[in-house]
C-alpha positions as a Markdown table, in Angstrom:
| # | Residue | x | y | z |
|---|---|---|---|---|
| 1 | Unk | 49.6 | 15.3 | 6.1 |
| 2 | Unk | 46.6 | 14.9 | 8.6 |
| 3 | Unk | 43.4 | 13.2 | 7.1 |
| 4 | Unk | 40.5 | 15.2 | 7.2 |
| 5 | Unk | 37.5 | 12.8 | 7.8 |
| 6 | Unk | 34.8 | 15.4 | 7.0 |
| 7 | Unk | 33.7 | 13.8 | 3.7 |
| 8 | Unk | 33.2 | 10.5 | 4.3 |
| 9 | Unk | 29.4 | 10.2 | 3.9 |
| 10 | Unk | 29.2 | 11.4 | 7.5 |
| 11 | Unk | 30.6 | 8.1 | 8.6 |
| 12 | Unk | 33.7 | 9.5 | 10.6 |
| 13 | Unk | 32.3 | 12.1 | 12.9 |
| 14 | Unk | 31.1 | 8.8 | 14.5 |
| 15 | Unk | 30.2 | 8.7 | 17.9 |
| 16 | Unk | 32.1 | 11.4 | 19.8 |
| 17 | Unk | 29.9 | 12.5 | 22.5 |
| 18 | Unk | 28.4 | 16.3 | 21.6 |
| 19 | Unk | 26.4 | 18.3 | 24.1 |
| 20 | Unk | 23.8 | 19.1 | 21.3 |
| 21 | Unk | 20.4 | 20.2 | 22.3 |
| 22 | Unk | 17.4 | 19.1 | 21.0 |
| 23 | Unk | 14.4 | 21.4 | 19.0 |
| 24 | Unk | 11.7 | 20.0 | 20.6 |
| 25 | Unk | 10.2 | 18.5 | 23.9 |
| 26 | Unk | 10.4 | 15.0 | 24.4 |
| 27 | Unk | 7.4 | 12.7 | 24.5 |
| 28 | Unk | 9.1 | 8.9 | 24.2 |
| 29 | Unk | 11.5 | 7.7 | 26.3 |
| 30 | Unk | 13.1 | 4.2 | 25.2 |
| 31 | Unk | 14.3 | 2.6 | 28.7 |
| 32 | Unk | 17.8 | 0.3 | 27.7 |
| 33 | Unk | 20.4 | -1.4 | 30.0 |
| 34 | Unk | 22.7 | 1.8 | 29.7 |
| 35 | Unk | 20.2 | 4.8 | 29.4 |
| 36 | Unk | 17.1 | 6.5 | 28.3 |
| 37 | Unk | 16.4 | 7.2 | 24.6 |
| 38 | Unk | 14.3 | 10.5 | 23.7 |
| 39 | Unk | 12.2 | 11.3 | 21.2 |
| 40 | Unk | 9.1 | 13.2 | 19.8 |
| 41 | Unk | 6.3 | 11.4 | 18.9 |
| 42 | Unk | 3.7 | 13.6 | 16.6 |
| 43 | Unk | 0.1 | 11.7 | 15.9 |
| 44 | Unk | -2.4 | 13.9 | 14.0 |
| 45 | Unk | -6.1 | 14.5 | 15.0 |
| 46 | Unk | -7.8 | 11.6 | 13.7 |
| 47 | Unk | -10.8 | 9.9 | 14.2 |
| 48 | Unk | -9.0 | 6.7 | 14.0 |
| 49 | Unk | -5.7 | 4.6 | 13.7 |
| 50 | Unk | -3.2 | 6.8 | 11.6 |
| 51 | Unk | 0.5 | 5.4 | 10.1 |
| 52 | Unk | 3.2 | 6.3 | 11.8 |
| 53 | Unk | 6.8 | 6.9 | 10.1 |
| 54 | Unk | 9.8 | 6.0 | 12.5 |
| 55 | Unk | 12.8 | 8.0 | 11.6 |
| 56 | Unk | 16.3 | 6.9 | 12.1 |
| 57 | Unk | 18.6 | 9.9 | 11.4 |
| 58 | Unk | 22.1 | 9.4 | 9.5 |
| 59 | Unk | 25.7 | 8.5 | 11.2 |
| 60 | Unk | 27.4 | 11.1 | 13.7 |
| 61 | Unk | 26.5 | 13.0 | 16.5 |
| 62 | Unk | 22.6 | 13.4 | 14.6 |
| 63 | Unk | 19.6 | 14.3 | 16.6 |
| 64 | Unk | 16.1 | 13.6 | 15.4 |
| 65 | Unk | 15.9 | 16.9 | 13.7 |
| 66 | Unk | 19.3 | 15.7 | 10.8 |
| 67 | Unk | 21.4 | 18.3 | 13.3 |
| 68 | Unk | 24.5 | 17.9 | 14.9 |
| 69 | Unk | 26.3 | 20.6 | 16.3 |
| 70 | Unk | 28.8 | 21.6 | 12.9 |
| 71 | Unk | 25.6 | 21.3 | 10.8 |
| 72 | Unk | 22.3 | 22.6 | 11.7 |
| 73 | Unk | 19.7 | 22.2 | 8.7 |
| 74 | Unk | 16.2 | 20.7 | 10.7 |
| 75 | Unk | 15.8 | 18.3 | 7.7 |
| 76 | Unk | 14.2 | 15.5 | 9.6 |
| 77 | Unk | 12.6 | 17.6 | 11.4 |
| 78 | Unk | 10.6 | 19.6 | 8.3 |
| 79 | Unk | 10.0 | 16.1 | 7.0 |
| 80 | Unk | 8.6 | 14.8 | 10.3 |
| 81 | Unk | 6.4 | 17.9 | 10.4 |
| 82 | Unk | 5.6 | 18.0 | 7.0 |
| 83 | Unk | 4.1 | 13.9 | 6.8 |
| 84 | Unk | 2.5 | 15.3 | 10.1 |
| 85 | Unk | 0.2 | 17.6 | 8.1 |
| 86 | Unk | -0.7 | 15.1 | 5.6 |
| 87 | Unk | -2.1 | 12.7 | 7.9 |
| 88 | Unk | 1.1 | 10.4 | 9.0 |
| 89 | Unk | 2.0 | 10.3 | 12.5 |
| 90 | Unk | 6.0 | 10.1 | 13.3 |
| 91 | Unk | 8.7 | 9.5 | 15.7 |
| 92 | Unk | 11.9 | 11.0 | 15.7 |
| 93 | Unk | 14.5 | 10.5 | 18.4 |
| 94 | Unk | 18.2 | 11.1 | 19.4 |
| 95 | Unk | 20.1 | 8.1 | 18.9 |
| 96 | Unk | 22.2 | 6.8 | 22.1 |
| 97 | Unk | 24.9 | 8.6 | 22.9 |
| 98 | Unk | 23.5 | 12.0 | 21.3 |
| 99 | Unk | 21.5 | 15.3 | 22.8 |
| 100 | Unk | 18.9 | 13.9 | 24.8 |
| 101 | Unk | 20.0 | 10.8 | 24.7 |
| 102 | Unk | 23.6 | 11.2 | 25.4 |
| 103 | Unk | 23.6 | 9.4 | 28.8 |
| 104 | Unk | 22.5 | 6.1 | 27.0 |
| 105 | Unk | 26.3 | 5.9 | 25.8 |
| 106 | Unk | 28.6 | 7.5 | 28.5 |
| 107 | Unk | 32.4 | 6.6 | 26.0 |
| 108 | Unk | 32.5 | 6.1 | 22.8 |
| 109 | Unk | 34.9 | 2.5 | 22.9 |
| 110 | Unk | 31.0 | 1.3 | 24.4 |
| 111 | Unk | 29.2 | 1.7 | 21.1 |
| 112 | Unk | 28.4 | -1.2 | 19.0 |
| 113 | Unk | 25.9 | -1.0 | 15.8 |
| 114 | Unk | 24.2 | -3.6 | 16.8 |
| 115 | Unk | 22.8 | -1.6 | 19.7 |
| 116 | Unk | 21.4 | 1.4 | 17.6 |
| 117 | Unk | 19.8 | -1.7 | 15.6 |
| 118 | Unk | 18.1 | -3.0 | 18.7 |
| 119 | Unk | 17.4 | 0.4 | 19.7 |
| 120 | Unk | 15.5 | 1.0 | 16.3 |
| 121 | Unk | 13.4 | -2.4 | 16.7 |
| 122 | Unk | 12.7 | -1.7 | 20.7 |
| 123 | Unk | 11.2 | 1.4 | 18.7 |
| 124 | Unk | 9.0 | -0.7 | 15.8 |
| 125 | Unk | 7.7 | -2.8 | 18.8 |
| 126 | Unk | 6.6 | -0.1 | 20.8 |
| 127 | Unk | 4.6 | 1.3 | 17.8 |
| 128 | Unk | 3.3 | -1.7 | 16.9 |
| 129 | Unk | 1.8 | -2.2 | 20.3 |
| 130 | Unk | 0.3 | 1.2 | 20.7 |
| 131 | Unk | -3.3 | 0.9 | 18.9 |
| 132 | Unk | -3.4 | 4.6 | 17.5 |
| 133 | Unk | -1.5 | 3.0 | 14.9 |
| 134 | Unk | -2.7 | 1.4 | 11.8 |
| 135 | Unk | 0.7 | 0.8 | 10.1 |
| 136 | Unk | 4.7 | 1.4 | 11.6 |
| 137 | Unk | 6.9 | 2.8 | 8.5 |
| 138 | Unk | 10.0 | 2.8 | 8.9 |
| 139 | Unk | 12.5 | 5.9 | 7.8 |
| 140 | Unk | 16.3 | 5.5 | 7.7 |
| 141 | Unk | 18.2 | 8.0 | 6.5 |
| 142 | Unk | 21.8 | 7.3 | 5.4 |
| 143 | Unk | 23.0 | 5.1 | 7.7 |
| 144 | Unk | 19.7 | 4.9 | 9.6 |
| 145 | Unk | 18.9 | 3.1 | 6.2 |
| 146 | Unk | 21.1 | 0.2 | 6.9 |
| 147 | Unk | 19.7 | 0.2 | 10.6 |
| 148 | Unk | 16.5 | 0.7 | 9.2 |
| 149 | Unk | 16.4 | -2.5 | 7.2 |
| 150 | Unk | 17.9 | -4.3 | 9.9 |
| 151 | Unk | 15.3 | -3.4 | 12.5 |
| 152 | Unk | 12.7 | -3.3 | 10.4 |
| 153 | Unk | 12.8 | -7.1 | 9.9 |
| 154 | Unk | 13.6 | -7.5 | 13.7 |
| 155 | Unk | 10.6 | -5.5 | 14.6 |
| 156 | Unk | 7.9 | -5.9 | 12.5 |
| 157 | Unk | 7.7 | -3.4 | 10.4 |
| 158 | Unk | 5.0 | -2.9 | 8.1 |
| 159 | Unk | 7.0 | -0.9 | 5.3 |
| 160 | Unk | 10.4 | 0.7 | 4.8 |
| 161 | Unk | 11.1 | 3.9 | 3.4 |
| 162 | Unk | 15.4 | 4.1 | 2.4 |
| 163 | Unk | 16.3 | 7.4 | 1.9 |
| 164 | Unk | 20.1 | 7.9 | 0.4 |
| 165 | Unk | 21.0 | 4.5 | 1.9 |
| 166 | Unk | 24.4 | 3.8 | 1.2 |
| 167 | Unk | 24.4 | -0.2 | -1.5 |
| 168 | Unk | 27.5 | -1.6 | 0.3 |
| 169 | Unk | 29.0 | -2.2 | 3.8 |
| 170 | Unk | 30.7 | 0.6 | 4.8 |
| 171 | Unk | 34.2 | -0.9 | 5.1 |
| 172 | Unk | 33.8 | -0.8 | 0.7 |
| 173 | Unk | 31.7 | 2.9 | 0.9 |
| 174 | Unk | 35.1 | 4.3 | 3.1 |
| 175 | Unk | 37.4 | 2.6 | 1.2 |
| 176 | Unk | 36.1 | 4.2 | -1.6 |
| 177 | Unk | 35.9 | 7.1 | -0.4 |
| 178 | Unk | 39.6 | 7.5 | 1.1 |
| 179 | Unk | 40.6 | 6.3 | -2.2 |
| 180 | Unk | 39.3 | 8.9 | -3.9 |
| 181 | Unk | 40.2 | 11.6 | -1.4 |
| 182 | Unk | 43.7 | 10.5 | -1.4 |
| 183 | Unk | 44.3 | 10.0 | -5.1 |
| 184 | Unk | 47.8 | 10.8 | -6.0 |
| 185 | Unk | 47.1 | 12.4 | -9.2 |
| 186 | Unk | 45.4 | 15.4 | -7.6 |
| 187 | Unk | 48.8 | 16.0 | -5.2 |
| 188 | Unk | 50.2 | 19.6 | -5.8 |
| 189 | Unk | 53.7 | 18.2 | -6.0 |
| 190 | Unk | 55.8 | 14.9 | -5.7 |
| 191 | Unk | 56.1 | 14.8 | -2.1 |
| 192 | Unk | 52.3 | 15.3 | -1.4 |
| 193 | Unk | 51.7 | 12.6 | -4.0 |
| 194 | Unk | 54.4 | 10.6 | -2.2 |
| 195 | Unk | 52.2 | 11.0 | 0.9 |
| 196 | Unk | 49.2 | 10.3 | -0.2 |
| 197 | Unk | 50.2 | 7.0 | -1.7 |
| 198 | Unk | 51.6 | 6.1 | 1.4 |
| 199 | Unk | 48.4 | 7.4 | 3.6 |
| 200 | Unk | 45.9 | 5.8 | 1.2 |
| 201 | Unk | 48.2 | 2.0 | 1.4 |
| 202 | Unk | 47.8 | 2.1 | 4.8 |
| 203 | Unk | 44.3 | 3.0 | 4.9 |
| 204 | Unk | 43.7 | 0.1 | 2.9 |
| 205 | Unk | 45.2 | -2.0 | 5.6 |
| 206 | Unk | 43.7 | -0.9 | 8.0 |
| 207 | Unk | 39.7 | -1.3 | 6.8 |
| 208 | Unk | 41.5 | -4.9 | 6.0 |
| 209 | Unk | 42.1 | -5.8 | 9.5 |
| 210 | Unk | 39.6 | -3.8 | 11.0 |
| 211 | Unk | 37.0 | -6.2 | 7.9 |
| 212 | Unk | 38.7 | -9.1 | 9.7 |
| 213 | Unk | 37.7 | -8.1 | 13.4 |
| 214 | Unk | 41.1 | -7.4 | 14.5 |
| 215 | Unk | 41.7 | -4.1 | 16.4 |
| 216 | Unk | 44.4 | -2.1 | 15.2 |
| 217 | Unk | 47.6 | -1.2 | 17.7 |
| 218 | Unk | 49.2 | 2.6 | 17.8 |
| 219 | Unk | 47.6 | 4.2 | 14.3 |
| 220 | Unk | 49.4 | 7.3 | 13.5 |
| 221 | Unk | 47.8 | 10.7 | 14.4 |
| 222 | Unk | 47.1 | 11.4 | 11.2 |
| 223 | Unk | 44.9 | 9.3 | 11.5 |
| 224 | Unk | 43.3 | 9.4 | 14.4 |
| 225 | Unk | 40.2 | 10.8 | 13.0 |
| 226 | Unk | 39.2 | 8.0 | 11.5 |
| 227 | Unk | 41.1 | 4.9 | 13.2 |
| 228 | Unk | 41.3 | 5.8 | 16.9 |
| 229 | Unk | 41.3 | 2.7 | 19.3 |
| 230 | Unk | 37.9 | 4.2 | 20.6 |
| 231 | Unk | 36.3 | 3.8 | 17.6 |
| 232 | Unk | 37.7 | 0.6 | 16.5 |
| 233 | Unk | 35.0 | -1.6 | 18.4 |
| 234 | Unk | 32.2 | 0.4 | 16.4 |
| 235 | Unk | 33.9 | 0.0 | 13.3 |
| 236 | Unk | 34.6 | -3.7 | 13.5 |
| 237 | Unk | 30.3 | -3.8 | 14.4 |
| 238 | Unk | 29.6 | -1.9 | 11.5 |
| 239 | Unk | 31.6 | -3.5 | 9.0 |
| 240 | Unk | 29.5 | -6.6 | 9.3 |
| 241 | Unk | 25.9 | -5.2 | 7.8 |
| 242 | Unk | 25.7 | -5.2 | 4.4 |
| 243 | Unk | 22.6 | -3.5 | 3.0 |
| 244 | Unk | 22.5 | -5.5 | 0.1 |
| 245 | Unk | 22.4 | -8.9 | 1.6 |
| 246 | Unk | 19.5 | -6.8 | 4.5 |
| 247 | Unk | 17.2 | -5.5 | 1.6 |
| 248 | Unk | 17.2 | -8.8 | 0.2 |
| 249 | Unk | 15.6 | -10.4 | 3.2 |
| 250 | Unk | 13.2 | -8.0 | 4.1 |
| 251 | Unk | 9.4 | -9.1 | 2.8 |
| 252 | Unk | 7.7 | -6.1 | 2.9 |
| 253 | Unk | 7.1 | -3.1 | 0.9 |
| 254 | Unk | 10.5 | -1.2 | 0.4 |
| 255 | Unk | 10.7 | 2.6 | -1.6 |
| 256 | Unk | 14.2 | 3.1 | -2.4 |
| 257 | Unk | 14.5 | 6.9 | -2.6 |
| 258 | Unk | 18.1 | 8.7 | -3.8 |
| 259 | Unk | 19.1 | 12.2 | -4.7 |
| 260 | Unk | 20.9 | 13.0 | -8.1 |
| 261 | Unk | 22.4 | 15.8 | -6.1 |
| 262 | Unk | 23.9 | 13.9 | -2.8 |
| 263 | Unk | 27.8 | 14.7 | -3.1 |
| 264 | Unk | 27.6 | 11.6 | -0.2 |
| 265 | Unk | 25.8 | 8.6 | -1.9 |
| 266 | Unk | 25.0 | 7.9 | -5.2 |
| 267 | Unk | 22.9 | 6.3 | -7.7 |
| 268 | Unk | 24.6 | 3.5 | -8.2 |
| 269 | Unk | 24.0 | 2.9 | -4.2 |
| 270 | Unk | 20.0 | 3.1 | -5.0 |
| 271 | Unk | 20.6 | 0.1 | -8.1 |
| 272 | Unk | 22.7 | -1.4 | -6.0 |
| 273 | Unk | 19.6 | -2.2 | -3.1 |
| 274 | Unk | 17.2 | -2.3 | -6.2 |
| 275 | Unk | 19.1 | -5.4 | -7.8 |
| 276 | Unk | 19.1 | -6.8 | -4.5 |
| 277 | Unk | 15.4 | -6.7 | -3.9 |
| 278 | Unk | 13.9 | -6.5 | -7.3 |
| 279 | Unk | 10.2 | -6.1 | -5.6 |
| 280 | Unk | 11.9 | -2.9 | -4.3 |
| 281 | Unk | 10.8 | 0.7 | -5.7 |
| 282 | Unk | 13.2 | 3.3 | -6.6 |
| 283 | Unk | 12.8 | 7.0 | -7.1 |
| 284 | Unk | 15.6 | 9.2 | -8.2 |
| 285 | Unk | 14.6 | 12.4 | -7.1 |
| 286 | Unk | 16.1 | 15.6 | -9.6 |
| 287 | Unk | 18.4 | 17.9 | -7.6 |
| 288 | Unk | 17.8 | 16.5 | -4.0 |
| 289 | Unk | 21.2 | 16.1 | -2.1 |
| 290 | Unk | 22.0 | 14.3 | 1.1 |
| 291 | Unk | 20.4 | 16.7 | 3.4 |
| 292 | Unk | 16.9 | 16.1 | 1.3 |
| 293 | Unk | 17.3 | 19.8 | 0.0 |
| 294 | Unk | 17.2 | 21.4 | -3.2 |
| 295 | Unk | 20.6 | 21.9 | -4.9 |
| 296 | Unk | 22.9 | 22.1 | -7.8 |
| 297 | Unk | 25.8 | 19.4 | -7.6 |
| 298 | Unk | 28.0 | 22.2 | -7.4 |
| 299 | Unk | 29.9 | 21.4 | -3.8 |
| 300 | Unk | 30.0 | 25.0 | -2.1 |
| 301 | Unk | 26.5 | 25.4 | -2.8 |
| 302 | Unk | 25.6 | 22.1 | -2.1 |
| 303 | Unk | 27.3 | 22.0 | 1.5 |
| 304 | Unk | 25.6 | 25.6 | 2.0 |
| 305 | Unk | 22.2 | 24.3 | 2.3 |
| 306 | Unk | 24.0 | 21.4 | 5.2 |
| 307 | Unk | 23.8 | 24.6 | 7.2 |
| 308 | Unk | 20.8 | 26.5 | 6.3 |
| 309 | Unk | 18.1 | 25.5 | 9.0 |
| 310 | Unk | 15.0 | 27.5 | 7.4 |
| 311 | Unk | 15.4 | 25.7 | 3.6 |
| 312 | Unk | 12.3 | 23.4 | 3.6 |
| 313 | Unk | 13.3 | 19.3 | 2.3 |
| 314 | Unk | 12.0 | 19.0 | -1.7 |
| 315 | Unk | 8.3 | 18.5 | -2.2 |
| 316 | Unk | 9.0 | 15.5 | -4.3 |
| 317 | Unk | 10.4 | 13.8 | -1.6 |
| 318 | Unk | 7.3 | 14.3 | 1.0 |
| 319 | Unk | 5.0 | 13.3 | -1.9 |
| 320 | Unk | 6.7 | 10.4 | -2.5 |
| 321 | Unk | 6.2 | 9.1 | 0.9 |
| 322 | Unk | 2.8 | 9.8 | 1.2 |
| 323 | Unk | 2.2 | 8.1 | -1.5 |
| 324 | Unk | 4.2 | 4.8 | -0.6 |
| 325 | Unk | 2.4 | 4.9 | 2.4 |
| 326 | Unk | -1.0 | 5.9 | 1.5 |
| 327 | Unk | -0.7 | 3.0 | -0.8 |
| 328 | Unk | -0.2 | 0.9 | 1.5 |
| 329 | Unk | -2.5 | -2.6 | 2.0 |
């Protein structure tokens, strides 16, 4: 049995490098000790100092418009253009290693989480210092959330926006999650049951020593997906955030925003950060998923709208924003 890593909240496509191209023209480059980061920077006409949102799109090969290239579905980019048209400037870029920015991470056994966190404050900073801008918000999604919150107390940010942040470090989110996938009970027979208690024991032992900082030596290709020696390093990084103990640090204004909808993150992630930071708000938005669209829980149709690129993100979601940030002192 191979494990498929496709349902792990993203997580596992990791940082493979993809030649994906990006939607629109660059007009930020981030100079860094190992590349350039690109991104679009959008200010409406104003006759003075407008906020401006920073977007930090989820885990895997994600460019600043929420594509990579198995799932094309522009949901940063409608949100980006959307806040745009209400007043909010915004920045969306290619994290390193990905489209236009692919040359600021040239193997994937470089990567470190740490550096898409610097990368993210370098970001706040440069906002902060341009004086078009009356506030910097910042925007993670998924696992830009957990960068987000880190950065955003790094940087200076004036707000943070969390949108279907995972609650827990993601060595508990994928153990969860593999534990799930390979639960025994739903085997078709004995001997896939038999293998999926052995696949989901070791698993276990590996998040265990890959929790502790150890690298693990010769995983088995069925594994490979998830546990190759490249991807180790970033792992190990990773590992160490927790967004609980993050959100419960940061002093400014946080909007905790989840979909009832997301097959990916849940709920209980959303109370999870609220309990953390009580001053914290929280909005469950009714039928949004983890691509910010409109849908039934119903998995095929849920993962339909992953790949449908002209399905605008729910209006609930942009009016919650504007709001947060409008409301802003």
């Amino acid at each position: 049995m191979k494990l498929s890593c496709y349902f792990v909240t993203g997580f596992l496509f990791v940082f493979s490098v993809f030649p994906a191209k990006s939607q629109e023209k660059d007009s930020v480059v981030l100079k860094t000790t190992t590349g350039d980061i690109y991104g679009t920077l959008n200010v409406p006409v104003a006759k003075g100092p407008v906020p401006v949102a920073l977007f930090i799109a989820g885990s895997g090969p994600t460019d600043r418009d929420g594509n990579n290239p198995m799932m094309k579905n522009n949901s940063l980019k409608f949100l980006g253009d959307t806040l745009n048209s209400l007043g909010i400037a915004t920045l969306r870029y290619d994290k390193r290693g990905i489209a236009a920015s692919k040359n600021a991470m040239k193997n994937e056994t470089d990567i470190r989480f740490n550096m898409l966190v610097e990368d993210a404050t370098d970001m706040i900073k440069m906002l902060k210092a341009d004086k078009r801008f009356s506030k910097v918000i910042v925007i993670g999604h998924s696992e830009g959330s957990t960068i987000g919150l880190k950065a955003a107390a790094q940087g200076g940010a004036d707000a943070m926006v969390s949108i279907a942040g995972p609650g827990q470090s993601a060595d508990k989110v994928l153990r969860g999650q593999l534990n799930a996938s390979l639960d025994p009970s739903k085997a078709v027979s004995e001997k896939a049951a038999e293998q999926m208690r052995n696949m989901r024991e070791m698993a276990n032992k590996f998040i265990d020593t890959l929790s502790k900082g150890d690298t693990l030596h010769n995983p088995p290709a069925s594994m490979n997906s998830l546990f190759r020696p490249s991807v180790q390093p970033y792992l190990i990084s990773w590992f160490k955030y927790d967004p609980q103990q993050l959100i419960k640090q940061l002093k400014v204004p946080v909007l905790i925003i989840q979909g009832n909808t997301d097959l990916q993150v849940t709920e209980a992630d959303a109370m999870m950060l609220l309990k953390a930071n009580p001053e914290a708000t929280v909005l469950i938005i009714d039928r949004m998923n983890h691509v910010l669209k409109h849908s039934e829980a119903e998995q095929r149709a849920n993962h339909a709208t992953y790949i449908n690129p002209d399905l605008p993100v729910v209006p609930d979601l942009v009016t919650a924003i504007v709001d947060f940030v409008k409301g802003l002192k």
